[in-house]
Chimera marker file (.cmm) of the C-alpha trace (Angstrom):
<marker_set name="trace">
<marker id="1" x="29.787" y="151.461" z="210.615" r="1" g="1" b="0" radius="0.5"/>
<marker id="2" x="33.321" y="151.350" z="211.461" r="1" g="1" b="0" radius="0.5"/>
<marker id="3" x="34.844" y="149.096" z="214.463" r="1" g="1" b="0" radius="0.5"/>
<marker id="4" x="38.324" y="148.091" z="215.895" r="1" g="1" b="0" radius="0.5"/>
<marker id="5" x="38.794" y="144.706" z="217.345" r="1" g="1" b="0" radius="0.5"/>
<marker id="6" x="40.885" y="143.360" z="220.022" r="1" g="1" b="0" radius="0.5"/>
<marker id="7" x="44.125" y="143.294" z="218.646" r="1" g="1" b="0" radius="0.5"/>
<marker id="8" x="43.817" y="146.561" z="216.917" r="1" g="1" b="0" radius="0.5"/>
<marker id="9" x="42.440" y="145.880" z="213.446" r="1" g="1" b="0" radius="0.5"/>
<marker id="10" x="40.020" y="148.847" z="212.162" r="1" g="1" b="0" radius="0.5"/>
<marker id="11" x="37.527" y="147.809" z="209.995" r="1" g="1" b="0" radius="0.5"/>
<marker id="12" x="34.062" y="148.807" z="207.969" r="1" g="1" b="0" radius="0.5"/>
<marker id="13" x="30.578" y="147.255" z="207.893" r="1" g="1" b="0" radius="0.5"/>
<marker id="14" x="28.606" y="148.393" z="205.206" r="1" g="1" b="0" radius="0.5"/>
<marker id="15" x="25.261" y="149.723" z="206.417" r="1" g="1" b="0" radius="0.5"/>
<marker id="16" x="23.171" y="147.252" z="204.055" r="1" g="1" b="0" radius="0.5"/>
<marker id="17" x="25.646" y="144.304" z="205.942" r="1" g="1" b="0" radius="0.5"/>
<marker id="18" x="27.874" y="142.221" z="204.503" r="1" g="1" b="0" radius="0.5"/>
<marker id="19" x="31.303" y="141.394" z="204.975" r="1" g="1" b="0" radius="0.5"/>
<marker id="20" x="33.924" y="143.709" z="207.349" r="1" g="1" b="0" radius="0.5"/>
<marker id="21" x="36.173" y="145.795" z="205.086" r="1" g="1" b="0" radius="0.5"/>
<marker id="22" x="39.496" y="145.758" z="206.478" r="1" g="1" b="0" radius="0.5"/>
<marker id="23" x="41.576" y="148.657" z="206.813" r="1" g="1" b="0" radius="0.5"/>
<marker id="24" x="44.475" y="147.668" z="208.981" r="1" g="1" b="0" radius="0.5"/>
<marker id="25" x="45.906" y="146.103" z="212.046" r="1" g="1" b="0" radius="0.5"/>
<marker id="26" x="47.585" y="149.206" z="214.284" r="1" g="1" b="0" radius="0.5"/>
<marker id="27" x="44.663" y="151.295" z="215.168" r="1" g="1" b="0" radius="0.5"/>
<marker id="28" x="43.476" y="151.933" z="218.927" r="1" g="1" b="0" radius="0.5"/>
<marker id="29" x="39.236" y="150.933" z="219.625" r="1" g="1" b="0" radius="0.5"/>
<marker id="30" x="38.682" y="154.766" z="219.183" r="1" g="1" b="0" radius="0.5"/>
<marker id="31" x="37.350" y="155.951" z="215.814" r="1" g="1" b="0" radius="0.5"/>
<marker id="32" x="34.768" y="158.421" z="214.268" r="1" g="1" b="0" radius="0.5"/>
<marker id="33" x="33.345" y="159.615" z="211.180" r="1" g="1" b="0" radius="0.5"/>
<marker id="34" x="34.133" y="162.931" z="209.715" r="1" g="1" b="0" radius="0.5"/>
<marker id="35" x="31.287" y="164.690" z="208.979" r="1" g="1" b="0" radius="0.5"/>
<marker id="36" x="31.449" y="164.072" z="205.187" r="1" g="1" b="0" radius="0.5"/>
<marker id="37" x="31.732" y="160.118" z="205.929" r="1" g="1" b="0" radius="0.5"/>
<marker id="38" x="35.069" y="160.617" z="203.798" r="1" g="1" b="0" radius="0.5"/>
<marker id="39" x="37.578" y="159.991" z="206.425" r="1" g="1" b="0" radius="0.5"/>
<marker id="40" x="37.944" y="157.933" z="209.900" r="1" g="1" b="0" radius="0.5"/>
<marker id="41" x="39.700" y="160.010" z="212.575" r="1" g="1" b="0" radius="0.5"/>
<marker id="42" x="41.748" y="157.237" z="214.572" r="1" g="1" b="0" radius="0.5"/>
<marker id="43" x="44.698" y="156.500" z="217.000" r="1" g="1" b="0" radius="0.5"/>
<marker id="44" x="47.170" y="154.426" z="214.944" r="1" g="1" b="0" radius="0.5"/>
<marker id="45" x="50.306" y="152.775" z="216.529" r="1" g="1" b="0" radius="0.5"/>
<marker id="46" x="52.973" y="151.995" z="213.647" r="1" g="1" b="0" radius="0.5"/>
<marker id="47" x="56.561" y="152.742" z="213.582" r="1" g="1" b="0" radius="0.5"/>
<marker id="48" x="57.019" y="153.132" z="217.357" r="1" g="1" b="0" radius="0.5"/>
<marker id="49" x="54.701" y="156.529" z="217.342" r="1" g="1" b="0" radius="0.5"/>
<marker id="50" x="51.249" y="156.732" z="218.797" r="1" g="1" b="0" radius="0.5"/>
<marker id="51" x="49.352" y="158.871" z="216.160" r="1" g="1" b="0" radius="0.5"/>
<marker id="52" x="46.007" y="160.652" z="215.982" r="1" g="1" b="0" radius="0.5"/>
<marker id="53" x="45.049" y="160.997" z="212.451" r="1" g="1" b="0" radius="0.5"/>
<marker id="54" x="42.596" y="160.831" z="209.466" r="1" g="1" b="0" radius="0.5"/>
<marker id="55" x="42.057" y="157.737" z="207.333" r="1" g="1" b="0" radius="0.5"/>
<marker id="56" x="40.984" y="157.863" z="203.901" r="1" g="1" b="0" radius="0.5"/>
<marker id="57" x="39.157" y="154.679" z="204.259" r="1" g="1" b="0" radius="0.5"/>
<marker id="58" x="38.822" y="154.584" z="200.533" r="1" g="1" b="0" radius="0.5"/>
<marker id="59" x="41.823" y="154.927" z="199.389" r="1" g="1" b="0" radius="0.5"/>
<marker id="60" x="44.093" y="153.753" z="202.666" r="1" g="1" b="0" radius="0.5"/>
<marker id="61" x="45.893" y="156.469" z="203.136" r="1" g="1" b="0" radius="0.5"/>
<marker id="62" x="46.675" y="157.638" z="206.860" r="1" g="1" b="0" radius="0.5"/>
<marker id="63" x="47.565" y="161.320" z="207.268" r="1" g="1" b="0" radius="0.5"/>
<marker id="64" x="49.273" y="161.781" z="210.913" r="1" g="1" b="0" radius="0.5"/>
<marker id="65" x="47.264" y="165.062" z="212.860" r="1" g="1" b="0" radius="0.5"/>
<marker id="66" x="49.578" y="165.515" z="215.749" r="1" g="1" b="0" radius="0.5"/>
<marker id="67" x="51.794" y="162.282" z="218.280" r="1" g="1" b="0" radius="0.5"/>
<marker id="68" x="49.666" y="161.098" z="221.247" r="1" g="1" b="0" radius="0.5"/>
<marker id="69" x="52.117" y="160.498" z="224.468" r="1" g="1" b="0" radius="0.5"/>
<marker id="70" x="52.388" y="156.635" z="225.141" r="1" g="1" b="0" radius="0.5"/>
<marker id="71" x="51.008" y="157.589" z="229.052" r="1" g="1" b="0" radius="0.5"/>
<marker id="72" x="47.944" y="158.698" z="228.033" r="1" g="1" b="0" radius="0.5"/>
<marker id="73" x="44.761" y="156.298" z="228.744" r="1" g="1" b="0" radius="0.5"/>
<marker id="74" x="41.803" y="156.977" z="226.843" r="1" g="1" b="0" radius="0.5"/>
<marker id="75" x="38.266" y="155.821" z="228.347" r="1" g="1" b="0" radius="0.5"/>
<marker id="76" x="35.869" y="156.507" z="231.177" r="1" g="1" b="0" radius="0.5"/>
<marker id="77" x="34.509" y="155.100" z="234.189" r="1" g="1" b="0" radius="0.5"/>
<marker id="78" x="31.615" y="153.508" z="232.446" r="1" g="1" b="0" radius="0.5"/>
<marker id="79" x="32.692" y="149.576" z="232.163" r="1" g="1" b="0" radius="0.5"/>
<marker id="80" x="36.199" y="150.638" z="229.681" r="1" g="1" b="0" radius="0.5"/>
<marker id="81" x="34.164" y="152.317" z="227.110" r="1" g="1" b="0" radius="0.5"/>
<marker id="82" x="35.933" y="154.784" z="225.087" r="1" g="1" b="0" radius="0.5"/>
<marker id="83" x="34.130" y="157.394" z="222.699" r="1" g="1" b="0" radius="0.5"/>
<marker id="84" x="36.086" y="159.550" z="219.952" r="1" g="1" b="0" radius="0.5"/>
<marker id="85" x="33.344" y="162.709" z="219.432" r="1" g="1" b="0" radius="0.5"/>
<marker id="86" x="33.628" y="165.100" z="216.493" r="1" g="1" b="0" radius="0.5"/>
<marker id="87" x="32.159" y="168.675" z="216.435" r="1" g="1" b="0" radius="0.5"/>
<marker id="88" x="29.705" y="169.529" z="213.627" r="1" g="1" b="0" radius="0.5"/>
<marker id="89" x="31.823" y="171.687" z="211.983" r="1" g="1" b="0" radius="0.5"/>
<marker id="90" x="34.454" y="168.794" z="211.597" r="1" g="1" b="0" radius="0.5"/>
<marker id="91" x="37.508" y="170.926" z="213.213" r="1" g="1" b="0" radius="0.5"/>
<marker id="92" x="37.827" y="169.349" z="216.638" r="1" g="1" b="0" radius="0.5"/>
<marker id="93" x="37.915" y="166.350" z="218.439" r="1" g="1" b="0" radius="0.5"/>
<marker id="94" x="37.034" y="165.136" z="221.931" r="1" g="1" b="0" radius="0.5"/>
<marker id="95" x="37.598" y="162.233" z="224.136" r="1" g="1" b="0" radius="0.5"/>
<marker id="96" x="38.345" y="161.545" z="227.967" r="1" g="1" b="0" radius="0.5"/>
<marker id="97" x="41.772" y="160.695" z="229.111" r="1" g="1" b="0" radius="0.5"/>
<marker id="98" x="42.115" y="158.057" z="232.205" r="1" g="1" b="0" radius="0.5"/>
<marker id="99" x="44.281" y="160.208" z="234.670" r="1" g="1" b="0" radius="0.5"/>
<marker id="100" x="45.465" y="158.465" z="237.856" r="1" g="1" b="0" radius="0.5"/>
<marker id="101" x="45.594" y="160.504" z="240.795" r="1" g="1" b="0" radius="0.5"/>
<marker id="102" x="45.526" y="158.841" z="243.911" r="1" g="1" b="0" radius="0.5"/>
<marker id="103" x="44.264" y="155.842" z="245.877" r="1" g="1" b="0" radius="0.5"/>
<marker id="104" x="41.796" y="155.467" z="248.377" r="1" g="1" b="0" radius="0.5"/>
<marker id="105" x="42.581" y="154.099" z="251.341" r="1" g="1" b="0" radius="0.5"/>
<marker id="106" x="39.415" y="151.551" z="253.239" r="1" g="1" b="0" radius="0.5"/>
<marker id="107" x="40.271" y="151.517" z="257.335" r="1" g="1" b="0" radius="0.5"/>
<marker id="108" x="38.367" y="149.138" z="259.480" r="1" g="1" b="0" radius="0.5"/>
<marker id="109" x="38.414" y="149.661" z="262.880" r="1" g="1" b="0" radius="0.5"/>
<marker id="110" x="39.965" y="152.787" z="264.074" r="1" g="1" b="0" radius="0.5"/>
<marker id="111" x="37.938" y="155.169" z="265.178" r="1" g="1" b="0" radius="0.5"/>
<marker id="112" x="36.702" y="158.291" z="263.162" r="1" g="1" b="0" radius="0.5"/>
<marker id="113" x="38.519" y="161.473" z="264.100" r="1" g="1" b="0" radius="0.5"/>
<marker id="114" x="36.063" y="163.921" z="266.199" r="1" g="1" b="0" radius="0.5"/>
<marker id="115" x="33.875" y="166.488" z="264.154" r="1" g="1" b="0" radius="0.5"/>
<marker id="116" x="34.156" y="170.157" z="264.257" r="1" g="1" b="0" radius="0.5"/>
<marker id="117" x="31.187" y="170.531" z="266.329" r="1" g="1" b="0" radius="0.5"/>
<marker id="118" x="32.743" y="167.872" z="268.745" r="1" g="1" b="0" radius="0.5"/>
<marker id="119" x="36.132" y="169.661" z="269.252" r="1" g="1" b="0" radius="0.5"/>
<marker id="120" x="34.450" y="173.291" z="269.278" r="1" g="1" b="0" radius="0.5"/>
<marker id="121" x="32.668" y="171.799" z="272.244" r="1" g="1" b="0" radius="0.5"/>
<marker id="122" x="34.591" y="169.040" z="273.532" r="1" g="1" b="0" radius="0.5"/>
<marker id="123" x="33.929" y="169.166" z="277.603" r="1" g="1" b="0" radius="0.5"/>
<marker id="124" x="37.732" y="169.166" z="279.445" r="1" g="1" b="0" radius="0.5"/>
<link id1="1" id2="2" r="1" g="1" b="0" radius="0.2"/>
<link id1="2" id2="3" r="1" g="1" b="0" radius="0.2"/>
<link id1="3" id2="4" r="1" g="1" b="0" radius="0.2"/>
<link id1="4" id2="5" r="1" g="1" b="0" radius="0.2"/>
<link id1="5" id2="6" r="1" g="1" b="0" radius="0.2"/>
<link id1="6" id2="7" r="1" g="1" b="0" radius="0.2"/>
<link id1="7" id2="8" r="1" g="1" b="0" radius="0.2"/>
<link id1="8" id2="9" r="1" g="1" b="0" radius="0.2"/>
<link id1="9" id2="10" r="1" g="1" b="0" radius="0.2"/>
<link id1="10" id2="11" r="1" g="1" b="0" radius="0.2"/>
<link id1="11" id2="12" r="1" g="1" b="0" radius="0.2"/>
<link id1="12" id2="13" r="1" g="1" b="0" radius="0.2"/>
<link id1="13" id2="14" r="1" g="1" b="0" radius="0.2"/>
<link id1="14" id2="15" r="1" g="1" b="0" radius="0.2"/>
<link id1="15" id2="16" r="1" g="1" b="0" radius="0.2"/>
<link id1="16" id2="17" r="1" g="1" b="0" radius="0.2"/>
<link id1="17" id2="18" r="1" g="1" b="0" radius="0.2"/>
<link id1="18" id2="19" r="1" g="1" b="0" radius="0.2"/>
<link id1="19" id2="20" r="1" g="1" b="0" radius="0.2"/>
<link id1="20" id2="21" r="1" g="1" b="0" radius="0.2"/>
<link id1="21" id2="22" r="1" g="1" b="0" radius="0.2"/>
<link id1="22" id2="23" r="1" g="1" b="0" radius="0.2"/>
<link id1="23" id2="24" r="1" g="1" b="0" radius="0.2"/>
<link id1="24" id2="25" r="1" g="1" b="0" radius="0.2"/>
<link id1="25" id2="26" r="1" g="1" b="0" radius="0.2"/>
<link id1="26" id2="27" r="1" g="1" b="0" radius="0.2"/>
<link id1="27" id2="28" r="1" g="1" b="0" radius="0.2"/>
<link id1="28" id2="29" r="1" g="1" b="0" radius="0.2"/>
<link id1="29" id2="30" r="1" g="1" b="0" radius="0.2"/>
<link id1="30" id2="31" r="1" g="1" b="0" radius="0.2"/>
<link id1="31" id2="32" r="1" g="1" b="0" radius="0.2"/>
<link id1="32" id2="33" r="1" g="1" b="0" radius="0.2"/>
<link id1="33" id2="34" r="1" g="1" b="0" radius="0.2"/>
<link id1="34" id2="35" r="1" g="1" b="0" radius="0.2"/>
<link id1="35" id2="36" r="1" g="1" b="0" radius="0.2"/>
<link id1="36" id2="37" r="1" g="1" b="0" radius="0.2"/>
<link id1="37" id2="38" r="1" g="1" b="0" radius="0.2"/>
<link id1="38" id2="39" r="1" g="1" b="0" radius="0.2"/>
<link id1="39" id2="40" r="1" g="1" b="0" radius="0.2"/>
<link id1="40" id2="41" r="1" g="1" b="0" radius="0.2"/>
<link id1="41" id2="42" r="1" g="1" b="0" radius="0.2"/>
<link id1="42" id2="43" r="1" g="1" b="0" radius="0.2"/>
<link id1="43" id2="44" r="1" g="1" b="0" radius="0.2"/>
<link id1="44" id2="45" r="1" g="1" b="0" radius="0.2"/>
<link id1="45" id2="46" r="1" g="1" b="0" radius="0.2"/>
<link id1="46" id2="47" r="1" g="1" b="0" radius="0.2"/>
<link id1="47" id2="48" r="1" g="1" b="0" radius="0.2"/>
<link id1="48" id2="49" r="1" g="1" b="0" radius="0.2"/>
<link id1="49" id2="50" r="1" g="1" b="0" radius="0.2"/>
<link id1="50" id2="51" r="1" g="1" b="0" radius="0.2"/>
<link id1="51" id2="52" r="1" g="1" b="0" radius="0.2"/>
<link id1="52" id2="53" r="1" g="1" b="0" radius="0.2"/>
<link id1="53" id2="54" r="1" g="1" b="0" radius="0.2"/>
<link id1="54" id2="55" r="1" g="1" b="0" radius="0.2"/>
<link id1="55" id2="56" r="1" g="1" b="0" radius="0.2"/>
<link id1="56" id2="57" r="1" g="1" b="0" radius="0.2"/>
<link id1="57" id2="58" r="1" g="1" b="0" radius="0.2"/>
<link id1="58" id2="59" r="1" g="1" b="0" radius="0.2"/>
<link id1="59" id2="60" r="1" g="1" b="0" radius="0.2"/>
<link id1="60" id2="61" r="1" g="1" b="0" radius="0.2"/>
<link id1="61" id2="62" r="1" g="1" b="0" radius="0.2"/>
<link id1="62" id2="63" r="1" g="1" b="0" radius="0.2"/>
<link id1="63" id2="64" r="1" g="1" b="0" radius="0.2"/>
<link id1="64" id2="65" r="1" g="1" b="0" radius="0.2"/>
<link id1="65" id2="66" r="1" g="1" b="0" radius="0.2"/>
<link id1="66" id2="67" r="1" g="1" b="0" radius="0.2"/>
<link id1="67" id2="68" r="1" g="1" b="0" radius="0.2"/>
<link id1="68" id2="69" r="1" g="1" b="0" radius="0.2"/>
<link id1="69" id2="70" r="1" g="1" b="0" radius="0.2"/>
<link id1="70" id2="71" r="1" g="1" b="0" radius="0.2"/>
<link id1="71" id2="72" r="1" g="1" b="0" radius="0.2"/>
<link id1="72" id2="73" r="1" g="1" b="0" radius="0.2"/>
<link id1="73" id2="74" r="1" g="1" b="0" radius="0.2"/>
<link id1="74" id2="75" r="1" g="1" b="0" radius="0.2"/>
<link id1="75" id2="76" r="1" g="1" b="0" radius="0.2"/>
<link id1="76" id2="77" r="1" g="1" b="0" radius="0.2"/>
<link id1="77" id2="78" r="1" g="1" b="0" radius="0.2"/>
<link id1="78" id2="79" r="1" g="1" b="0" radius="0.2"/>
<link id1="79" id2="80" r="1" g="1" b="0" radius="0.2"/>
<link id1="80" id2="81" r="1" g="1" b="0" radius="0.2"/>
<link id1="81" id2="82" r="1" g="1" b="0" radius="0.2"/>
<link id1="82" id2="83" r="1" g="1" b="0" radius="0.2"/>
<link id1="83" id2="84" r="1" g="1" b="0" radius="0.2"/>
<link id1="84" id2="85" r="1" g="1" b="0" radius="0.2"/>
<link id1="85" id2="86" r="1" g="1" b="0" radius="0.2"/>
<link id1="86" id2="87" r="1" g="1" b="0" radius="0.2"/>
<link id1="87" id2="88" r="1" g="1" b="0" radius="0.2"/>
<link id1="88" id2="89" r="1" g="1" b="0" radius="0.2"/>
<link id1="89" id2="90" r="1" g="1" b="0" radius="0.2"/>
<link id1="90" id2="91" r="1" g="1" b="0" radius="0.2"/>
<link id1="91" id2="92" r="1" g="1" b="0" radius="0.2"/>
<link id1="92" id2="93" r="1" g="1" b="0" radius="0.2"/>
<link id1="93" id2="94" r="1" g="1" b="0" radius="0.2"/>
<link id1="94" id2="95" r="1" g="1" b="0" radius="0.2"/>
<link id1="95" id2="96" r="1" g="1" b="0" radius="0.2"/>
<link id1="96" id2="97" r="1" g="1" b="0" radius="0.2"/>
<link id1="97" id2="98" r="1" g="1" b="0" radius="0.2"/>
<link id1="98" id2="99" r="1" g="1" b="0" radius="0.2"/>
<link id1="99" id2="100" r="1" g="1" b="0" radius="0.2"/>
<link id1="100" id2="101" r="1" g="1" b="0" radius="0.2"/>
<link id1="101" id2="102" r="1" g="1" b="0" radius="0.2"/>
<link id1="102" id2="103" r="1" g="1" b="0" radius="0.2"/>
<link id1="103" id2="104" r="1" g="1" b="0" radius="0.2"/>
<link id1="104" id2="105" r="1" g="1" b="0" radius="0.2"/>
<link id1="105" id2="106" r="1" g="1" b="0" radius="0.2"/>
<link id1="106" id2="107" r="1" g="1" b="0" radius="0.2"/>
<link id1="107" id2="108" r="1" g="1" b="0" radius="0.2"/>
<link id1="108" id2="109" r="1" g="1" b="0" radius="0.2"/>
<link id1="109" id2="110" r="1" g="1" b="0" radius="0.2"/>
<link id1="110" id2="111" r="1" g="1" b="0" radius="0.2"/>
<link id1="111" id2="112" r="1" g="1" b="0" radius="0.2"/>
<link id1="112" id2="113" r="1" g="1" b="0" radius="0.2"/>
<link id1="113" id2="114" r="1" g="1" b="0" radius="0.2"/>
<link id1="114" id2="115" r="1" g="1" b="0" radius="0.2"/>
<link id1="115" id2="116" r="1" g="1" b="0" radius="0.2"/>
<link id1="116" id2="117" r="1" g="1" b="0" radius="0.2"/>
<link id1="117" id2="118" r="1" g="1" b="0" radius="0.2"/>
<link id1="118" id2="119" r="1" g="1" b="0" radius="0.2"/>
<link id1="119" id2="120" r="1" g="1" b="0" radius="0.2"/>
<link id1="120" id2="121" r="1" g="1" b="0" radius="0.2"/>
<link id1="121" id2="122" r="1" g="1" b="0" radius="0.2"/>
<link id1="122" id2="123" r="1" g="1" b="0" radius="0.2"/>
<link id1="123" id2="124" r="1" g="1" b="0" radius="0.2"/>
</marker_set>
């Protein structure tokens, strides 16, 4: 199993338990498995760059994919959870981005404008 905390550290759990393996302290709660179980596909934040990548969790190594914008929100509706998917065939990833695009606005007491049935036959 892998898992990031709070404050960004990424870590392992071995299937038969145990102690976490660490793996470092920059990484965003959004992490999958390759297919092969050799790598971790993460968000990392080091070096003032937000970077999807793949982690040889073995070994350390970090190997930047392509920079994330600092705007960009990942997680859904569903109480903050946040889900990294990878396709089968290990070649693509998929996630949902938070986009903000408007309020809505609650109005007590005024009244509700007339329906289109009500001003096609509104008596004058």
């Amino acid at each position: 199993m892998c898992s990031t905390g709070a404050d960004g550290t990424l870590f392992t759990i071995s299937a038969e338990g145990g102690e976490p393996a660490f793996l470092g302290k920059q990484y965003e709660p959004l992490a999958v498995w390759s297919p092969d179980v050799r790598y971790i596909y993460a968000i990392r934040n080091a070096d003032g760059k937000r970077q999807l990548g793949r982690l040889d969790w073995k070994s350390g190594a970090f190997q930047a994919i392509v920079d994330i914008p600092m705007e960009w929100v990942f997680g859904s509706a569903f109480a903050g959870t946040v889900r990294l998917s990878i396709t089968p065939d290990g070649k693509s990833l998929a996630t949902t981005l938070q986009k903000v695009a408007g309020d809505i606005w609650l109005l007590d007491g005024f009244k509700p404008p007339p329906t289109l049935r009500q001003r096609l036959f509104a008596r004058r």
